[in-house]
C-alpha positions, 0 to 999 in steps of 0.5 A: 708693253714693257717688253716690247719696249725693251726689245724696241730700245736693244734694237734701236741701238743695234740698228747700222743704218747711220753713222755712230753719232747720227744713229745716236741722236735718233735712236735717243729721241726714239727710245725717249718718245717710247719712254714718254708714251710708255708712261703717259698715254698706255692702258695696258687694260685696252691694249691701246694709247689714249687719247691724251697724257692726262687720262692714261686709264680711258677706254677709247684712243684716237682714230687719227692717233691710231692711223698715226701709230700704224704708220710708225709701227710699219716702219719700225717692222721694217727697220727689224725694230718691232716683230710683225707680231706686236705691230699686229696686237695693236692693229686689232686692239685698235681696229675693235675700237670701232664699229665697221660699215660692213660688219667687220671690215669697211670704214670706221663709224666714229660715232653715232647719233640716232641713226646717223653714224659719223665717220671721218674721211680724212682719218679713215684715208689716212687710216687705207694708207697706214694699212697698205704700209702695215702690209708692205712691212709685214706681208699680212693680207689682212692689213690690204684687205682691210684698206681695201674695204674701207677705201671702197666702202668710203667710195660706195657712201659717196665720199667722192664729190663731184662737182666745181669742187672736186675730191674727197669729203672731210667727214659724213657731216661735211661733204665739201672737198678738203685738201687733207682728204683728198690729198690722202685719198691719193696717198691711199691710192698710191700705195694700194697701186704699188702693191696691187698693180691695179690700174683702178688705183691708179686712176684713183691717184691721179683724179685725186691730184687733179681734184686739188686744183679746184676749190678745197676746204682748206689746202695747206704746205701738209696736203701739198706734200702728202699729194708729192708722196703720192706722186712720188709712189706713182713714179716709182711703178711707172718710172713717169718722169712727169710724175716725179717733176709733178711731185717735185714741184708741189714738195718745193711749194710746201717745203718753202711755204712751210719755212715761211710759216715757221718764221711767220710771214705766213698764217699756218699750224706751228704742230708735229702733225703738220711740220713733220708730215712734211718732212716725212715727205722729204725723206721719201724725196730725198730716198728716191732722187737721191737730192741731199736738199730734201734731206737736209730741209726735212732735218731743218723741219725736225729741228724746229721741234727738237733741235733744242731739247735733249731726250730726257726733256722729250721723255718726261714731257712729250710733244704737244698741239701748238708751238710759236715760232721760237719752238716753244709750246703754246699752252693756252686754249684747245685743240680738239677737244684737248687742252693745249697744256696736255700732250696729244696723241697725234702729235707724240705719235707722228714724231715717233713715226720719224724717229722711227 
């Protein structure tokens, strides 16, 4: 892991793609959020990150973590910041965590009761979507075969719920719709309709975005704006002008009610996972359109949790679950089972992603 950090910090620096001092500040924030899971959250022993900063010799992860760090490690590769290699140790050592609903290949089972196996659809769609980019950036059909399987395998165990209530199931104990389900569910779809051409994924993104409008578990700013990305990567096959406006029009809602919930006129979670994924999705907007604003609102996001904290900060305490709405963490209480005073996964790894 060292190496492959060193060769990642050589790299970042030698990256032309920003000006000096913009390339600076990210290539800084990068390598300090490296540092930090470097230090912190990797088991050379397993050859995966833990959990949380508090136990850097566990044996298991965390399946959103994971999905997390696939997505990061795709952009890194593409950026020529990471060789296809590494991205693909990870993969597997990851992937083997788990049991698979069809042998090697399907859906993760995260854990089993008796005969009940468990399994998340938010982090398994999220986990088709992370694929299709880890292939995207390295060409490797092994990542696509392994979205495909687990997309089909998690519409094959009825994870698709028709009804009033229309989308995908949280997890296989609750099968409700829920707005980052489905909202990732179209997300997933979109990219594996970018790189196969197969019209049954396309159909997939649109009833998955439809299926937003009727009554979820939950539909927050961070839905609203993985659902524009989805969008967004329809318009960029189709060239469908109401595809773009679609996706323009749900960024401009998440973005404005994800200020509303920084300032605190709106209830909402003040975390990386939340707020950054809404940037990411502003990038990809501001990529396409080639619209400042979505730039320039996605650098305002990321200031929220970085704006007044210099690297060195960020490499010796990371990132954790719960900020107030001065940007200050919040280290009372739990989140998933995680003590808000300890770093998470998740969140470490969705600022990497960014930085990346």
């Amino acid at each position: 892991m060292t190496r492959i950090l060193s060769v990642l910090l050589v790299l970042f620096v030698l990256c032309p793609q920003q000006a000096p001092a913009q390339k600076k500040l990210w290539a800084d924030r990068a390598k300090a959020t490296l540092g930090y899971m470097q230090k912190h959250l990797w088991n050379p022993t397993t050859g995966n990150y833990v959990r949380r900063a508090d136990q850097p010799q566990a044996p298991g992860s965390d399946a959103w973590g994971i999905t997390i760090m696939l997505d990061a490690y795709a952009y890194l590769v593409e950026d020529g910041l990471m060789k296809p290699e590494q991205m693909k140790q990870y993969y597997q050592s990851s992937s083997a965590l788990y049991e698979k609903t069809n042998g090697d290949h399907g859906a993760r089972i995260l854990a089993r009761q008796g005969g009940q196996i468990y399994i998340g659809g938010d982090d398994d769609l999220q986990w088709c979507a992370a694929l299709v980019h880890c292939f995207e950036a390295s060409k490797d059909s092994e990542y696509l075969n392994a979205a495909k399987f687990a997309f089909n395998a998690l519409i094959d165990m009825g994870f698709w719920i028709e009804g009033p209530s229309k989308g995908w199931a949280w997890n296989s104990s609750d099968r409700r719709p829920n707005g980052v389900s489905t909202a990732y569910g179209a997300l997933a779809a979109a990219r594996l309709y970018k790189v196969t051409g197969e019209t049954v994924y396309r159909q997939w993104v649109l009833a998955s975005l439809k299926a937003l409008e009727t009554p979820q578990v939950g539909y927050f700013p961070r839905d609203m704006m993985v659902a524009a990305n989805a969008g967004l990567l329809l318009y960029e096959v189709t060239q469908d002008n109401i595809d773009l406006l679609n996706s323009e029009t749900l960024a401009e809602t998440a973005n404005f009610q994800a200020h509303e919930i920084l300032s605190g006129k709106r209830k909402g979670e003040l975390n990386p996972t939340d707020v950054a994924d809404l940037a990411d999705g502003l990038f990809h907007m501001s990529t396409v359109t080639r619209d400042k604003f979505y730039k320039a609102e996605a650098n305002k996001l990321i200031g929220f949790f970085v704006g007044h904290r210099t690297a060195s900060d960020i490499e010796e305490q990371g990132f954790f679950s719960r900020y107030n709405t001065k940007g200050s963490p919040v280290t009372n209480g739990n989140y998933l089972g995680v003590p808000l005073n300890v770093p998470f996964l998740p969140e470490v790894a969705e600022m990497l992603k960014l930085f990346a």
